[in-house]
VMD Tcl script that draws the C-alpha trace (Angstrom):
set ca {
  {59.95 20.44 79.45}
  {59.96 20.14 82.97}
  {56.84 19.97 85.37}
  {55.53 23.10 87.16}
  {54.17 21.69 91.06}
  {52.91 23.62 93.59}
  {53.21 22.96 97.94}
  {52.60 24.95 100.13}
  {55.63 25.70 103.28}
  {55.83 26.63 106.50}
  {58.56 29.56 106.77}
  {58.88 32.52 109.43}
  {55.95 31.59 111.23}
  {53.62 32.09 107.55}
  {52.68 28.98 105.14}
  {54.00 30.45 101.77}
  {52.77 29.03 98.36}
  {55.68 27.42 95.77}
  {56.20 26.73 92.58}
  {58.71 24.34 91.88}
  {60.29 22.28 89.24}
  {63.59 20.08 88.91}
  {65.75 18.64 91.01}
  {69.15 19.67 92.08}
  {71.10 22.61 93.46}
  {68.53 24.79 94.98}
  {67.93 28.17 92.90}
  {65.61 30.60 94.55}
  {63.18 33.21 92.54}
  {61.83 36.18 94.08}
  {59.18 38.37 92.40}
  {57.90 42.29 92.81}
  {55.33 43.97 92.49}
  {52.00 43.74 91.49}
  {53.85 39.98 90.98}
  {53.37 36.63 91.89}
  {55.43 33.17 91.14}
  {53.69 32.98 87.94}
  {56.35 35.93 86.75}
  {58.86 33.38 86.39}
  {56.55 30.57 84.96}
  {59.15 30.98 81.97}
  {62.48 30.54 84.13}
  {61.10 27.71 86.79}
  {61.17 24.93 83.42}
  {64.34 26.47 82.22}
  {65.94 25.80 84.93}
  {65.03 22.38 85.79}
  {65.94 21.44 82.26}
  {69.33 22.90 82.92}
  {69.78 20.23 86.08}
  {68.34 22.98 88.90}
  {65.78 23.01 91.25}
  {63.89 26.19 90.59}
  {61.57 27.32 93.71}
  {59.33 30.33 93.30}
  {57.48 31.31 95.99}
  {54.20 34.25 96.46}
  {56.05 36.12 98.50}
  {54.28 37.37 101.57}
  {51.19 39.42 101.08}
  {50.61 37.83 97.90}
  {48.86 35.05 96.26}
  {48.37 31.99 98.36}
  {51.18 33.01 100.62}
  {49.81 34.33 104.18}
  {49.58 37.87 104.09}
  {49.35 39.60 107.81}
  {47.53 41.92 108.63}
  {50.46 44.77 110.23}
  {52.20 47.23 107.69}
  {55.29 46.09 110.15}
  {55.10 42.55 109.09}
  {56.34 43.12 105.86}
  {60.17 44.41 106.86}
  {63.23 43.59 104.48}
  {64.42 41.28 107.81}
  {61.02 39.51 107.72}
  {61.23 39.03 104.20}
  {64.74 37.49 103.98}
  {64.02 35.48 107.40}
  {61.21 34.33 105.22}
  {63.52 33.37 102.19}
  {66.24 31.51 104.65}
  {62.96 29.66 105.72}
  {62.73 28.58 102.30}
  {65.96 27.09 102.18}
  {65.03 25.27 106.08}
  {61.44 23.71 104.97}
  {63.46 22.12 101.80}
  {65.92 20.96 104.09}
  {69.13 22.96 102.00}
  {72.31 24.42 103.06}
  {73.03 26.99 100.74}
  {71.05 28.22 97.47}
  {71.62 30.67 94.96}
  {69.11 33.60 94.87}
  {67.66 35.53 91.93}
  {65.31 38.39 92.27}
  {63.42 41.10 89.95}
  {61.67 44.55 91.11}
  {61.14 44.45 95.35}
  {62.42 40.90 94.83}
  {65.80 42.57 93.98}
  {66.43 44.53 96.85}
  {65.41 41.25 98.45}
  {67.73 39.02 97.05}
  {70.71 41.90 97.63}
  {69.74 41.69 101.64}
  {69.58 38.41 101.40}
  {73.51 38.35 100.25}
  {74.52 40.93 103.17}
  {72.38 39.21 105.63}
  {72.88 35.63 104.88}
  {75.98 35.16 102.82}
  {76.33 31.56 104.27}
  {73.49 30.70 103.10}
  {73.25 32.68 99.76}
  {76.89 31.88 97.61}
  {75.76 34.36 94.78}
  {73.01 35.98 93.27}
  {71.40 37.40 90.31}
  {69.35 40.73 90.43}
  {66.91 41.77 87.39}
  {65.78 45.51 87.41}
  {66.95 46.84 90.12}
  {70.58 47.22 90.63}
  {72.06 47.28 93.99}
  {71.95 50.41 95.99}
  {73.86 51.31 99.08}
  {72.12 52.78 102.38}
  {70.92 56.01 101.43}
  {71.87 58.58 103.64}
  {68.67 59.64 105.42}
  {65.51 57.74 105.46}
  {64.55 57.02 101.91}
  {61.12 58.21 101.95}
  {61.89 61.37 103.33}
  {64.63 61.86 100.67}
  {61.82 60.81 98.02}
  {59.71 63.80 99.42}
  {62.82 65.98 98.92}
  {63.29 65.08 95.28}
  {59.36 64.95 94.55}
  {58.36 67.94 95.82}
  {55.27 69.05 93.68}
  {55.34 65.60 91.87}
  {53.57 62.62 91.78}
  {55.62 59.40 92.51}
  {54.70 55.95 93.04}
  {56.39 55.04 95.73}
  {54.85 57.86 97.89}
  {51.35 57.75 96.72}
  {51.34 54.21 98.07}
  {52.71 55.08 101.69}
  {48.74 56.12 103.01}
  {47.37 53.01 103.32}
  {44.05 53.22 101.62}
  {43.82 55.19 98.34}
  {46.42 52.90 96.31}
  {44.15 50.09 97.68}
  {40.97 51.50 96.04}
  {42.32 52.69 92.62}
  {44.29 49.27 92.28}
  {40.94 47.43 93.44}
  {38.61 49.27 91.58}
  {38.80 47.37 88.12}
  {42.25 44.28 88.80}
  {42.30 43.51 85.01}
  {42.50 47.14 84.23}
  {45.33 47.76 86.41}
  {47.26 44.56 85.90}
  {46.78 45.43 82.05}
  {48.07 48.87 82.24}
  {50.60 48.04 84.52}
  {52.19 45.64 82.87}
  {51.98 47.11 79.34}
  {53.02 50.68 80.64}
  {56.29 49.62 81.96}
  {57.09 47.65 79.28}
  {59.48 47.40 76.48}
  {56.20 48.10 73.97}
  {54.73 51.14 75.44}
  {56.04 54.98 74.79}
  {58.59 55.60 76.66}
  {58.32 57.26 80.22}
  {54.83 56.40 79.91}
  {54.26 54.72 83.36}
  {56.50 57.58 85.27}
  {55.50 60.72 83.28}
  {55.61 64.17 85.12}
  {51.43 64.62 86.82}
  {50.70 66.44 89.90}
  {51.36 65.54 92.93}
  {47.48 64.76 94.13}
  {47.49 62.92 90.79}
  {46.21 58.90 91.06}
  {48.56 56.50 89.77}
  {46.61 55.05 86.35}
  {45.67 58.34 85.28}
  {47.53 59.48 82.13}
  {48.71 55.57 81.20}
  {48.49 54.45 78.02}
  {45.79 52.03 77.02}
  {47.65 49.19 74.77}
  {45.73 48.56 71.82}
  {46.57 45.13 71.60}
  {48.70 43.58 74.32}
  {52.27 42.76 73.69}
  {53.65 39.22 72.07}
  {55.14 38.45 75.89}
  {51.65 39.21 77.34}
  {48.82 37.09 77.00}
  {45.11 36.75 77.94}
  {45.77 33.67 80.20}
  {48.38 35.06 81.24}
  {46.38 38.45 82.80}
  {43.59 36.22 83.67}
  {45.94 34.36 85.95}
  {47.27 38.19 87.64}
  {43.88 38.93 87.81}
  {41.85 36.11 89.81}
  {44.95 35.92 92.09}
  {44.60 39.85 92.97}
  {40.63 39.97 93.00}
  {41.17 37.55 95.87}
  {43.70 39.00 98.03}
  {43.73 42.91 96.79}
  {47.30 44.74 96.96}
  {47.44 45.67 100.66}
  {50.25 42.93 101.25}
  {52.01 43.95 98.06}
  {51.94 47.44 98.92}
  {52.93 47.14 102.13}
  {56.56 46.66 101.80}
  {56.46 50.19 100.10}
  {55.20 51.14 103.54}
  {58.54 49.86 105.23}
  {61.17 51.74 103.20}
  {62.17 53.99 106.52}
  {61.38 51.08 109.13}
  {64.09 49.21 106.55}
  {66.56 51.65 106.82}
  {65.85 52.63 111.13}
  {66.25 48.40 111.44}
  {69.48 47.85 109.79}
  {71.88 50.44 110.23}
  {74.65 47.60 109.60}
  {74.32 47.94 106.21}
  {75.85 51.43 105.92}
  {79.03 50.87 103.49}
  {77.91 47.08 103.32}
  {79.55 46.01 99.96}
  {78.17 42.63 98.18}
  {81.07 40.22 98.13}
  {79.41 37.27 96.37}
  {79.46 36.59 92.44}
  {76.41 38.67 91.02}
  {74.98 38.92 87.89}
  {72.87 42.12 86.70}
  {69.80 41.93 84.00}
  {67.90 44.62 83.04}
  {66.16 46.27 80.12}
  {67.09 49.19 78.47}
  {63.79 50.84 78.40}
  {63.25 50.21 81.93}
  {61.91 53.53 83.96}
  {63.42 51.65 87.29}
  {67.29 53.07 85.56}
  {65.82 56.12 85.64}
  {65.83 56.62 89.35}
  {68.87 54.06 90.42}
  {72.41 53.66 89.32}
  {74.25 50.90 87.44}
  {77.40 52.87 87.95}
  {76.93 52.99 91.49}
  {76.56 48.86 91.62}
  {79.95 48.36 90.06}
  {81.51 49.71 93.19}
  {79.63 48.30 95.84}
  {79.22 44.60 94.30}
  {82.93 43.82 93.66}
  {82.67 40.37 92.39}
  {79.75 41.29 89.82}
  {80.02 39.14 86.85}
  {78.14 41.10 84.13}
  {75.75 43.87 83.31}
  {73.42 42.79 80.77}
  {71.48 45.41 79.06}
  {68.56 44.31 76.82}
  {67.70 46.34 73.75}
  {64.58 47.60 73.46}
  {62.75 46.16 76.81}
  {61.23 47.56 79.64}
  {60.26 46.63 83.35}
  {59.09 42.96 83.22}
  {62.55 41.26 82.49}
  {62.16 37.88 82.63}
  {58.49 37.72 81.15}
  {59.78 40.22 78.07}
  {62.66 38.57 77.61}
  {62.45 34.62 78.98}
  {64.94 33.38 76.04}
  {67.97 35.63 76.68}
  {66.84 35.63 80.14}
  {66.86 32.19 80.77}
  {70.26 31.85 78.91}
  {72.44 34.30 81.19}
  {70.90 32.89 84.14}
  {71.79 29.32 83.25}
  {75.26 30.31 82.48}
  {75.76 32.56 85.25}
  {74.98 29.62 87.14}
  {77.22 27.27 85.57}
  {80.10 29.47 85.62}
  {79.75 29.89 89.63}
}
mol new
graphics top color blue
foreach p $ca { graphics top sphere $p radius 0.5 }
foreach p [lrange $ca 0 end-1] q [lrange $ca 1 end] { graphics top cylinder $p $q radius 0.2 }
display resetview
């Protein structure tokens, strides 16, 4: 199995941490949140084996990626400026681009933005979306009136900070068991008061899932006890600056192949619509649907994951 390095870039005006392994055309892996590269530590061998080179960086904010200090640093155009960057520091044309959670939405702009630089791409989670109609914060207030969701809890910067940062292990565990393929369903977006804090009412796992392991939360959590959230949570923070800086993208259909991966337990479906994808991503390949698991795609799943990427690839 192929070799796992690690360099650090220079990209956007930030040094960004990668993970790489393989050699070949250039395949680029963005993560989510509370992420880091280490969420495709099952895909970056994979894909080297397969004749790839796999690059997955901590995107900004995160890890040992720069993380600045403005809420406005962390825009959808800085993020795929950083991404193109990428593709500049490894001295490549073109590369495919996969991305799962924020790292979807990320990978979709990169495709409108770029699409001479990005010939396809492969989204996990979260399905493409077309501009929303008003800002999309505001329209979250309008559909979560009296209700607590995620996404606006962690617009004040501050409280998210201090709940997430209070015990990182605790979070990281309940996070990423919660919105899993293991845990009850609905149990990470259940119905709880607006003024409610985001970990209250999640389950505690009694044992963590086969996918999940010690080392592998001990890895989540000395990276977060060093940096905290604020970068990770600040993209949440740029939903409506997104949407005021790139009024372009109003009708914007994605032309290039696509491939779409997601669980079938996944509270993300909940909220955003597959149907709606198939019209506004023309040349989509294939919806896969996985029985059975949740949120964390590619960590649930790395097998069948691994396998549609690598032939999505192949067939491009």
């Amino acid at each position: 199995m192929s070799e796992i390095t690690h360099r650090t870039i220079e990209t956007n005006g930030i040094n960004m941490h990668i993970a790489e392994a393989g050699e070949g055309p250039l395949v680029l892996l963005l993560h989510g949140f509370p992420e880091l590269w280490y969420s495709w530590r099952h895909q970056l061998p994979a894909l080297a084996d397969a004749g790839y080179h796999a690059v997955a960086p901590d995107v900004r904010g995160y890890g040992r990626t720069d993380a600045p200090e403005a809420i406005e640093s962390y825009t959808m155009l800085n993020h795929t400026a950083d991404a193109v960057g990428v593709l500049d520091a490894l001295g490549e044309k073109t590369a495919v681009v996969f991305g799962h959670d924020w790292g979807a939405p990320m990978a979709w702009s990169c495709a409108l933005l770029y699409p001479d630089r990005f010939p396809a791409v492969a989204a996990l989670s979260v399905p493409f979306m077309p501009r929303s109609p008003m800002p999309p914060i505001q329209l979250l207030k309008q559909m979560f009136p009296n209700n607590f969701f995620y996404m606006l809890y962690f617009q004040q910067p501050g409280p998210a900070e201090a709940e997430l940062e209070a015990d990182v292990r605790k979070f990281m565990r309940l996070m990423l068991y919660g919105a899993s393929g293991d845990a009850p369903q609905g149990a990470l977006l259940s119905q709880k008061p607006k003024d409610a804090k985001l970990l209250e009412g999640m389950p505690e796992p009694k044992q963590l899932p086969s996918w999940l392991t010690e080392a592998d939360l001990d890895y989540y959590t000395h990276e977060f006890e060093r940096t905290g959230f604020r970068g990770g949570l600040n993209r949440y923070r740029n939903m409506d600056r997104d949407w005021e800086q790139l009024p372009q993208l109003a009708g914007a259909k994605v032309q290039q192949p696509a491939l779409f991966i997601a669980g079938d337990r996944d509270g993300v479906l909940s909220f955003t619509g597959v149907d709606v994808m198939k019209a506004n991503v023309p040349n989509l390949r294939d919806v896969m649907m996985l029985s059975g698991c949740g949120h964390w795609t590619q960590q649930e799943r790395p097998a069948e994951v691994n396998a549609a990427l690598i032939q999505f690839l192949r067939e491009l």
